[in-house]
C-alpha positions in Angstrom: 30.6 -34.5 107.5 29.8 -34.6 111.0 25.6 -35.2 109.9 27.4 -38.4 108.1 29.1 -39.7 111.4 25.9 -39.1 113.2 23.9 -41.0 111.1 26.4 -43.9 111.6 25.7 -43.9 115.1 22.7 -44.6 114.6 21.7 -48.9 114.6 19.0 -48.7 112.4 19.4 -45.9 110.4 23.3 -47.5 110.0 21.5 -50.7 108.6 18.9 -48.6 106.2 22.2 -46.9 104.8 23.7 -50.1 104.3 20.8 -52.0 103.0 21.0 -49.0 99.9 24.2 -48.8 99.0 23.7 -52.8 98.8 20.8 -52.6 96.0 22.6 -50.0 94.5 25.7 -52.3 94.6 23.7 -55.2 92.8 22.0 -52.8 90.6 25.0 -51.5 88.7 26.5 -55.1 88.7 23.2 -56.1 86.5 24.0 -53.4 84.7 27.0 -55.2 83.2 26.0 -58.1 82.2 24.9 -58.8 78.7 21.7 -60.0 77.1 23.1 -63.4 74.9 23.1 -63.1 71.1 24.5 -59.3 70.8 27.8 -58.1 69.0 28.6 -55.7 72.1 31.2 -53.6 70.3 29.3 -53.0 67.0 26.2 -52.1 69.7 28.5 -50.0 71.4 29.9 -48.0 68.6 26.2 -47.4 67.1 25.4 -45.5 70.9 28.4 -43.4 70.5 27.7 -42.9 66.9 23.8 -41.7 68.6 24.9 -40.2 71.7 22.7 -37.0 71.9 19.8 -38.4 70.2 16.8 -40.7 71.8 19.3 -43.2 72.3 21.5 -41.4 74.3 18.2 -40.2 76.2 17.0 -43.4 76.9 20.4 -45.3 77.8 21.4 -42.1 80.3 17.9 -42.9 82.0 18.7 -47.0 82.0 22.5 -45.9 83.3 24.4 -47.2 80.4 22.4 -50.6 80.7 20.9 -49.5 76.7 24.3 -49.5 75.4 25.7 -52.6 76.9 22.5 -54.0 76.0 22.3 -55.7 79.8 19.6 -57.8 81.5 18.8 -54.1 82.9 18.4 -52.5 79.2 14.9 -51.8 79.5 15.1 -49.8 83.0 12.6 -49.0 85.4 11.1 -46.4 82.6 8.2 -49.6 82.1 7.3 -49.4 85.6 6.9 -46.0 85.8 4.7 -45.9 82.5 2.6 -48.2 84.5 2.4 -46.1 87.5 1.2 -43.1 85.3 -1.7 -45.7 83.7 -2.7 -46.7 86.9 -2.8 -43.0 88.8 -4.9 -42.0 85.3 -7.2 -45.1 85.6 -7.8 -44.3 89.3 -9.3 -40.7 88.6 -11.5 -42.3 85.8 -12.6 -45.5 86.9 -14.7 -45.3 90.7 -13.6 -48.9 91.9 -10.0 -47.9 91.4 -10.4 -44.8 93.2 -12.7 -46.8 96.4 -9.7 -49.2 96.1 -7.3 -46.4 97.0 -9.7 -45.4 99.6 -9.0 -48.5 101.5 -6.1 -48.1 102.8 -3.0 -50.5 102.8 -5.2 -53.2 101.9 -6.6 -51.0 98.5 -2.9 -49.6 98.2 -1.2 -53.1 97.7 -3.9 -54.4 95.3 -3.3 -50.9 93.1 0.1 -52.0 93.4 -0.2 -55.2 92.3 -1.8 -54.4 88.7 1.3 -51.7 88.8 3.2 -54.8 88.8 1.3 -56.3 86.2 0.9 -53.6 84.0 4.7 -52.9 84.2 5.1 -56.8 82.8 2.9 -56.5 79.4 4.9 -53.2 79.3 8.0 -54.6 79.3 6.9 -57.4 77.3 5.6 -55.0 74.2 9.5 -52.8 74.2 11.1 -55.7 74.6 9.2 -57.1 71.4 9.6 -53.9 69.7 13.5 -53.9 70.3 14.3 -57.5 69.9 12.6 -56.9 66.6 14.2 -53.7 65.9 17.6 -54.8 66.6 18.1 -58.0 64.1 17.5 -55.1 61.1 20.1 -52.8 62.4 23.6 -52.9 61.6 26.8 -51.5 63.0 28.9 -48.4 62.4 31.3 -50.5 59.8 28.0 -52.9 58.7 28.7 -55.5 61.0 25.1 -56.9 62.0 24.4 -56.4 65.7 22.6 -59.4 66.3 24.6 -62.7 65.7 21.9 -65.1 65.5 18.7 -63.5 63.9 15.5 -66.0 64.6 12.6 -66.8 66.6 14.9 -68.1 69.5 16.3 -64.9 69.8 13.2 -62.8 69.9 12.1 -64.6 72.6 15.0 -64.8 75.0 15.6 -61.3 74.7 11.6 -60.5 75.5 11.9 -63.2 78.7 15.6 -61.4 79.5 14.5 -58.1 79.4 11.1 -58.7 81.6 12.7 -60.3 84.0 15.2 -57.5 84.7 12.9 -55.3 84.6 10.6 -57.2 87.0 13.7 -57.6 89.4 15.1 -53.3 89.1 10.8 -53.1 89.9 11.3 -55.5 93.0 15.0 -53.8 93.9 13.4 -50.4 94.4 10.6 -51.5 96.2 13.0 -53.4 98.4 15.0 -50.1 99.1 12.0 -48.0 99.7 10.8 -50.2 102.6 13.9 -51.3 103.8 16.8 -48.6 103.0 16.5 -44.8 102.6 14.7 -42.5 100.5 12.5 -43.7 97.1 13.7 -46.5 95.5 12.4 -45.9 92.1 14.2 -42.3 92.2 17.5 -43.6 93.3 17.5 -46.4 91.0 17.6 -43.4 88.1 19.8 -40.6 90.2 22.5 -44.0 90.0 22.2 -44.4 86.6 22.5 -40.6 85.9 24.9 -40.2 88.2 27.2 -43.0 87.0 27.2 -41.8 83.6 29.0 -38.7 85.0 32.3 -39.5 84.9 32.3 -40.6 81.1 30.2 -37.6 80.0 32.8 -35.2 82.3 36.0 -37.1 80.3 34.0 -36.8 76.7 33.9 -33.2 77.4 37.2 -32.8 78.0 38.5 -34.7 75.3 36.0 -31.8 73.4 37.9 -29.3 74.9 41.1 -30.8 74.1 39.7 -31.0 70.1 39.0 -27.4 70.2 35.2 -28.5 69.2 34.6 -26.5 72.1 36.2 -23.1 72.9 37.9 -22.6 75.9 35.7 -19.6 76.3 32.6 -21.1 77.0 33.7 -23.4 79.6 33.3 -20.9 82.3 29.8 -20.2 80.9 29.1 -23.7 81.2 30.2 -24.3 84.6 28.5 -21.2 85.7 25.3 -22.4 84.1 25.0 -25.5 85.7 25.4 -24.3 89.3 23.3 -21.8 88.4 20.7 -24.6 87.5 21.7 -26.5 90.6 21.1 -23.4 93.0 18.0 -22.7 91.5 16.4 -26.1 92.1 17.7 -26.5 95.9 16.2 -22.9 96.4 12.8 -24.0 94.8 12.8 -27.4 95.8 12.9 -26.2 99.4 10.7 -23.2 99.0 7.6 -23.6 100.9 4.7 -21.0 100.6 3.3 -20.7 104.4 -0.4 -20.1 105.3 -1.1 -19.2 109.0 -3.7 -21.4 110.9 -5.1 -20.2 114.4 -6.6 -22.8 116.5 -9.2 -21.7 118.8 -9.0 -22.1 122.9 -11.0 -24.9 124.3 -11.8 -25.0 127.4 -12.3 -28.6 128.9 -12.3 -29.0 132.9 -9.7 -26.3 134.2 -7.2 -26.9 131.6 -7.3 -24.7 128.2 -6.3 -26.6 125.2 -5.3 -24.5 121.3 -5.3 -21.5 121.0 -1.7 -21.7 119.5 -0.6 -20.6 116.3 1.0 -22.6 113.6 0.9 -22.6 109.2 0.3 -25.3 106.7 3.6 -25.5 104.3 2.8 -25.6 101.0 5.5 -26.6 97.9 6.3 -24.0 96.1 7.3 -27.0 93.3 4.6 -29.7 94.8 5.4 -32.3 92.4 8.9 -32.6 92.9 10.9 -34.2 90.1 7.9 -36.6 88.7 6.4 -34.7 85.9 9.7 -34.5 84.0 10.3 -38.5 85.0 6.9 -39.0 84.2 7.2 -36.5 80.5 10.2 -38.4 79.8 9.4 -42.0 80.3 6.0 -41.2 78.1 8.2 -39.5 75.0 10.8 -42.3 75.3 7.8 -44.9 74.7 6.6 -44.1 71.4 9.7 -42.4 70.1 11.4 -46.1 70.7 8.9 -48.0 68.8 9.5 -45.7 66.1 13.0 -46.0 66.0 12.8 -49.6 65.6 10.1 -49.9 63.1 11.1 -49.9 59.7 8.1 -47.6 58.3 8.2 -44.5 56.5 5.2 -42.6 58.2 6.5 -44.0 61.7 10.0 -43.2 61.0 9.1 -39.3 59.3 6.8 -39.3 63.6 9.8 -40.2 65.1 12.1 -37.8 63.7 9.8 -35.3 64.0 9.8 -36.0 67.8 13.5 -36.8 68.8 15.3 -34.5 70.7 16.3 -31.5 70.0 12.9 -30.5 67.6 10.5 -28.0 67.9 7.3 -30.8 68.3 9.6 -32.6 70.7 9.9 -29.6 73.1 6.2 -28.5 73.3 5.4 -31.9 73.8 7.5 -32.3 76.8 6.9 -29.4 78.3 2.8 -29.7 77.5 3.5 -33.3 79.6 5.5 -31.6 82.4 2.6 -29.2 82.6 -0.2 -32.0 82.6 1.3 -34.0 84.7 2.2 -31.1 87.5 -1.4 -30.6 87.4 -2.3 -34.2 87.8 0.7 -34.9 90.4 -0.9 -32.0 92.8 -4.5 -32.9 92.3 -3.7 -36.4 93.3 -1.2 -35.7 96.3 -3.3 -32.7 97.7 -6.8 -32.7 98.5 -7.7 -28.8 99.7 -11.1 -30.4 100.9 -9.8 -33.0 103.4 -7.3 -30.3 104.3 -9.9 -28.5 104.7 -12.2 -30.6 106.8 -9.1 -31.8 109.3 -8.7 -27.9 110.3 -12.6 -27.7 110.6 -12.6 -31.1 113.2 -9.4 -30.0 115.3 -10.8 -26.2 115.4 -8.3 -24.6 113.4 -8.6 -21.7 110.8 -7.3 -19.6 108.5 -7.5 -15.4 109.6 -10.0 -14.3 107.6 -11.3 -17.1 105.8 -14.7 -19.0 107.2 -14.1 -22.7 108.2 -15.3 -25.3 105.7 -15.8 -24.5 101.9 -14.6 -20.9 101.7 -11.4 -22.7 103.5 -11.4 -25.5 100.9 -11.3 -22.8 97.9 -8.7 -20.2 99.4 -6.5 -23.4 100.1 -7.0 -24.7 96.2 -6.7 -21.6 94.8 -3.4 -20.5 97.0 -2.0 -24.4 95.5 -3.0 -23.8 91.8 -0.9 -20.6 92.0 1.8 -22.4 93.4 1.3 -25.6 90.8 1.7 -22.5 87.8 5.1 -21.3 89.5 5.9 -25.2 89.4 5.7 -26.0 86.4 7.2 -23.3 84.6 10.1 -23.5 87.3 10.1 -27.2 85.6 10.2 -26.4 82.2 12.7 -24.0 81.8 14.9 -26.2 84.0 14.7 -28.8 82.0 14.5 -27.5 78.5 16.4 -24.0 78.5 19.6 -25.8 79.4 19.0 -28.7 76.8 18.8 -25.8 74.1 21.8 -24.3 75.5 23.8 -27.8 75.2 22.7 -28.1 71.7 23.9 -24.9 70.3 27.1 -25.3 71.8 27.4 -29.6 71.1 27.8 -30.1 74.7 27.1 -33.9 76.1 23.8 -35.1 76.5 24.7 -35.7 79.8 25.2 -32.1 81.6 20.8 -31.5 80.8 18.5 -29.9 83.3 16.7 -32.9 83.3 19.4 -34.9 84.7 20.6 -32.1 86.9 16.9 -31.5 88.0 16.6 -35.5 89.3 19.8 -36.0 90.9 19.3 -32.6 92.8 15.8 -33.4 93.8 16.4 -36.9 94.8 19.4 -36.2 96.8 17.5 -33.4 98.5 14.5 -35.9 99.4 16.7 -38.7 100.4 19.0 -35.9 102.7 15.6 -35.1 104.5 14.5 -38.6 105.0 18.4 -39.2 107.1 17.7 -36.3 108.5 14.2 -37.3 110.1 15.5 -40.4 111.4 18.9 -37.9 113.1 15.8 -35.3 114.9 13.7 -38.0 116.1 16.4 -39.1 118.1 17.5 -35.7 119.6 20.3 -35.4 116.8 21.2 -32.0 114.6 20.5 -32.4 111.4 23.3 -31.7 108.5 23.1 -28.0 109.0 25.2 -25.9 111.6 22.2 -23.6 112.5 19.4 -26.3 112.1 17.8 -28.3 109.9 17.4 -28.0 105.6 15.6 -24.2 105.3 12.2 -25.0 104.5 12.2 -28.2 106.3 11.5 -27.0 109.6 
């Protein structure tokens, strides 16, 4: 606690704080308050009725803002879609990747047609759903929709954008402003406020006897199991030693000291499965709302909790660990950096041979990644569903509030050593974080 009152001693870092919990604030207000035209309790009964299905994958992600069906029912899943377009685009298109090159300029011109991209996004779901919703009915029949038309198609389509557009702004606001990545916090609070409900739906299992008392050890020692794992991983680094040769410049002598280059055991962090999830939420959502046979037999075939669903989602994870690593880390520049300042890997010649030992040392690591990412998130999940446990207690979840609260923890922590403060731990800093 005392890494807390420092932190509040701190001016700025006191306002960064602040200016966070604010957003969050205002974001979980949004989240209450309803798109016009919908029979709430009829909408709320189906998501109960659904709860460890797609729905119940999609409305954890948009933190209950599905099953209110609120301003904020679409998320920030849209913008991150658009992000993954983008980051594919600039690897296959050369102006998009010389745009990157830039530098802020390039980077807030990418980030522009994120913004845009995230728009026509939000503008085909919202279609999809306010489309999808005047067919369905309630638990008892009741229609969800109270006044079916064009009218209402298009103020939920201009509703749904717009929040959208404003969670988009809202986490861009906290990233430059507040503490940690907006995006990622935006979805850690709407995991992390669907705790409490899941925790009381699991007791009132409990209390049923749909689950046996047995396993509830089993399940608590799973999850911090799961929990210890990724803060192990997550801050795992994979050293290699650099030498830097003595220069000798006038009478003083500059390098010669010795120092590594930390490598990620898990480079990616908790993208790919945000990322993998956001891309089978996409197309699994247009299927649930499109009255088709062939699209409804594609989207049962890929809901949770199939055989297709799970090699699909881990084939993602995989992809996009790959991808995430690739774009993040260039072993040439890496490379070329150490070759300009006079540093070295023992053993290895400057330059190229540098260039490939550093690739081929990060490709191992990007293997350990992502099947350190898979099993995380889908061995648990299978777990869950043999024993009817709620949606809530997955490893996806568990893997993204973990991993967010790990970053954001490091990012306070930066701001408490730069001015001469310990960090949250007695003996030092996070280990790995040195």
């Amino acid at each position: 606690m005392s890494g807390f009152q420092r932190a509040a001693q701190i001016p700025e870092l006191r306002r960064r704080l602040l200016f966070t919990l604010i957003m969050l604030a205002v974001y979980r207000i949004g989240v209450q308050v309803p798109t016009p035209g919908i029979n709430s309790e009829a909408l709320s009964a189906f998501f109960q009725q659904h709860a460890g299905t797609l729905f119940g994958m999609f409305n954890m992600f948009s933190g209950g803002a599905l099953e209110n069906f609120s301003i904020f029912a679409l998320g920030i899943m849209p913008y991150i879609s658009a992000s993954i377009i983008m980051q594919l685009l600039t690897v296959v298109i050369p102006q998009l990747e010389t745009l990157k090159k830039e530098g802020e300029a390039g980077r807030r011109k990418i980030t522009q047609y994120t913004r845009y991209g995230t728009v026509v996004l939000s503008v085909i779901q919202g279609s999809f759903i306010a489309a999808g919703l005047e067919g369905m009915t309630g638990v008892n029949g009741e229609m969800i929709v109270l006044d079916p038309g064009v009218q209402f198609k298009l103020m939920t389509i201009i509703t749904l954008t717009s929040g959208t557009a404003f969670l988009m702004w809202l986490g861009e606001q906290m990233t430059e402003r507040g503490v940690g990545n907006g995006i990622s916090l935006i979805i850690f609070a709407g995991i992390v406020a669907s705790g409490p409900s899941a925790l009381i739906n699991f007791v009132e299992l409990v209390r049923a006897g749909e689950i046996q008392l047995f396993f509830v050890p089993f399940i608590i020692a799973m999850m911090l199991a799961v929990v210890g794992l990724i803060v192990f991983v997550e801050t795992a680094q994979r050293r290699i030693p650099i030498q830097y040769a003595k220069r000798v410049v006038g009478r003083r002598v500059y390098g010669g000291q010795s120092s590594h280059l930390p490598l990620k055991i898990n480079v990616s962090g908790v993208i790919p499965p945000i990322f993998a999830s956001s891309i089978m939420m996409f197309p699994a959502t247009i299927g649930s709302f499109v009255q088709v046979d062939w699209v409804q037999r594609a989207s049962a075939a890929m809901s949770p909790g199939t055989v297709y669903y799970y090699i699909c989602f881990i084939v993602l994870i995989v992809f996009f660990c790959f991808f995430y690593a690739a774009v993040q880390f260039k072993p040439e520049d890496v490379a070329e950096n150490l070759r300009k300042n006079g540093g070295f890997i023992p053993g290895i010649r400057p330059g190229k041979r540098t260039a490939e030992f550093i690739d081929k040392a990060l490709t191992r690591l990007t293997v350990l990644g992502a099947i350190y990412l898979s099993a995380v998130c889908v061995m648990p999940t299978i777990l869950i569903e043999r024993l009817s446990l709620p949606f809530y207690f997955g490893g996806t979840a568990l893997l993204i509030i973990v991993g967010v609260a790990i970053d954001t923890i490091s990012q306070i922590e930066s701001h408490l050593v730069m001015r001469n403060y310990e960090g949250f731990m007695k003996q030092g800093r996070i280990k790995g974080r040195r």
